[in-house]
C-alpha positions in Angstrom: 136.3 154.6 102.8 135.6 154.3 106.5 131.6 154.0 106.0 131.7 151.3 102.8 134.0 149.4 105.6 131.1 149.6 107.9 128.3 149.0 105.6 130.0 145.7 104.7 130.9 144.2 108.2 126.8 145.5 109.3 125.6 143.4 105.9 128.1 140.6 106.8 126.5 140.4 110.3 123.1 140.4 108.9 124.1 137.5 106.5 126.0 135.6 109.3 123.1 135.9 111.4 120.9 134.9 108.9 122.4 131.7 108.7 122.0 131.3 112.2 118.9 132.0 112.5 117.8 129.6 109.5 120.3 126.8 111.6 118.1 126.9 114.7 114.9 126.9 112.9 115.9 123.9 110.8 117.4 122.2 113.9 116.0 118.8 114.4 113.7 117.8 117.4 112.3 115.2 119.1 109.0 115.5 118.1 110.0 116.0 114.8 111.2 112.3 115.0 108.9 110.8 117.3 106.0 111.9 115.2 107.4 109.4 112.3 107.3 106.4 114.9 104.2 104.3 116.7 105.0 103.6 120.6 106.2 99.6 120.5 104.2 99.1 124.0 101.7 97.8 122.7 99.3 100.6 122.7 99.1 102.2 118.3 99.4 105.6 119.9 101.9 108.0 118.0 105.5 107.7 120.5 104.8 111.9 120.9 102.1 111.5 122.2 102.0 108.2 124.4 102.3 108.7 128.3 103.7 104.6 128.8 107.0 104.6 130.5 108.6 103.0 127.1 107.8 105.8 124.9 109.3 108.2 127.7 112.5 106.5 127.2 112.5 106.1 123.7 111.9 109.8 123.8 115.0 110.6 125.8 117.0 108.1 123.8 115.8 110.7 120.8 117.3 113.3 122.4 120.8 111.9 123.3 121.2 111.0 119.8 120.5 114.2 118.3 122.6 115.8 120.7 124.9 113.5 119.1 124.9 114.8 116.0 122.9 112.3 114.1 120.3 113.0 111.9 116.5 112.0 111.5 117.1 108.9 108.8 119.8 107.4 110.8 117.5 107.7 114.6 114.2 106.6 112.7 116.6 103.5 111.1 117.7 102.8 114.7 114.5 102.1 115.7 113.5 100.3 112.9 116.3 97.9 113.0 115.7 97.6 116.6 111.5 96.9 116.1 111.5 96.1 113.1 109.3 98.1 110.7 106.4 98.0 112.5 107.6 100.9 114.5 107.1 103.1 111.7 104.0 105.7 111.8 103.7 105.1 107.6 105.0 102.3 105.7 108.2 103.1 103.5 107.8 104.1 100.0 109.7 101.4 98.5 108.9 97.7 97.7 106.5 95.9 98.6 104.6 98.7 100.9 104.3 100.5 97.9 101.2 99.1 97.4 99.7 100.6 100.3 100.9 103.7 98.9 99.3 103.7 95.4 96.5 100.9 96.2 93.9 102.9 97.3 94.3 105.4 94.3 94.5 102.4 91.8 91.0 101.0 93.2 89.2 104.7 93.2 90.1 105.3 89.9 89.0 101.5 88.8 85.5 102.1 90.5 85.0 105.5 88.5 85.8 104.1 85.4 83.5 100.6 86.3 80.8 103.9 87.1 81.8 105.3 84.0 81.2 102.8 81.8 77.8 101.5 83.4 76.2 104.9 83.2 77.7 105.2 79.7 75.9 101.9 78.4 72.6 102.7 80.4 72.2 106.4 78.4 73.2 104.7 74.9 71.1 101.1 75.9 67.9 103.9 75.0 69.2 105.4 72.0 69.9 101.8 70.5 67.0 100.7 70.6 64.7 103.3 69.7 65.8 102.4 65.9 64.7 99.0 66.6 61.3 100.4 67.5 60.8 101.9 64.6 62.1 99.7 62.1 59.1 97.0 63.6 56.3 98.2 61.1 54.1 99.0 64.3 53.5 102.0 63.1 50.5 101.2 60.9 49.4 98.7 63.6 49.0 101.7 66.1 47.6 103.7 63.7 44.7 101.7 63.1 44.2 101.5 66.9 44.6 105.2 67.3 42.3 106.0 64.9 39.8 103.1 66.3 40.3 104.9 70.0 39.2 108.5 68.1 36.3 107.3 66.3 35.0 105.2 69.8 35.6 108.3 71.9 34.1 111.0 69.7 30.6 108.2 69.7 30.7 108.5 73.2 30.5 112.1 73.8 27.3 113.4 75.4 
């Protein structure tokens, strides 16, 4: 009785510290943040990696308010209410920045199907008219050349 006692409080450890463990590697960071935001000095670098004096406090301000005990869509909406949208590293998935989003997918696709269909009318632009060709009554015409061309050449051999 004594050793299933053990065996559960050593697997209860093991699951307790488990949890721990997942906590501090899903705990939040500054980089993790700053990384979503562009510096508002000025200077379009990303704020974890810009060396002005702003982004140095902005980065501290990070800090505090995690060790606050907020989390990354409440500092990231700080800052945006603060400086505005622009601040952000990629537009927001919603309205009108949407279209920056899907845009460039829309035009691809549009320009493969404008190839598409060009390449699909120059291969069948042959085959339609090749019936036309035939359906001329040339072929008698050439005929009588053709056999003009064999008689003329077989006269002139040595």
């Amino acid at each position: 009785m004594r050793s299933k006692r053990i065996v559960t409080f050593i697997l209860l450890f093991f699951l307790l510290s488990l949890f721990i463990f997942v906590n501090l590697a899903l705990a939040l960071t500054v980089d993790d943040i700053s990384s979503n935001l562009i510096c508002p000095c000025g200077c379009g670098k990303m704020l974890d990696v810009c060396e002005m004096e702003s982004a140095r406090e902005m980065r501290v301000l990070i800090g505090e308010m995690i060790d606050e005990g907020q989390d990354k869509d409440q500092i990231i909406n700080y800052f945006v209410g603060q400086y505005g949208e622009k601040v952000l590293a990629a537009p927001g998935k919603k309205g009108f920045n949407l279209i920056a989003w899907v845009a460039p997918f829309l035009v691809i696709g549009l320009g493969a199907g404008i190839i598409w269909l060009a390449i699909a009318k120059w291969a069948l632009r042959g085959k339609i008219e090749e019936p036309k060709r035939k359906n001329t009554g040339q072929g008698q015409r050439d005929k009588k050349y053709t056999d003009k061309l064999k008689k003329e050449l077989e006269e002139f051999k040595f």
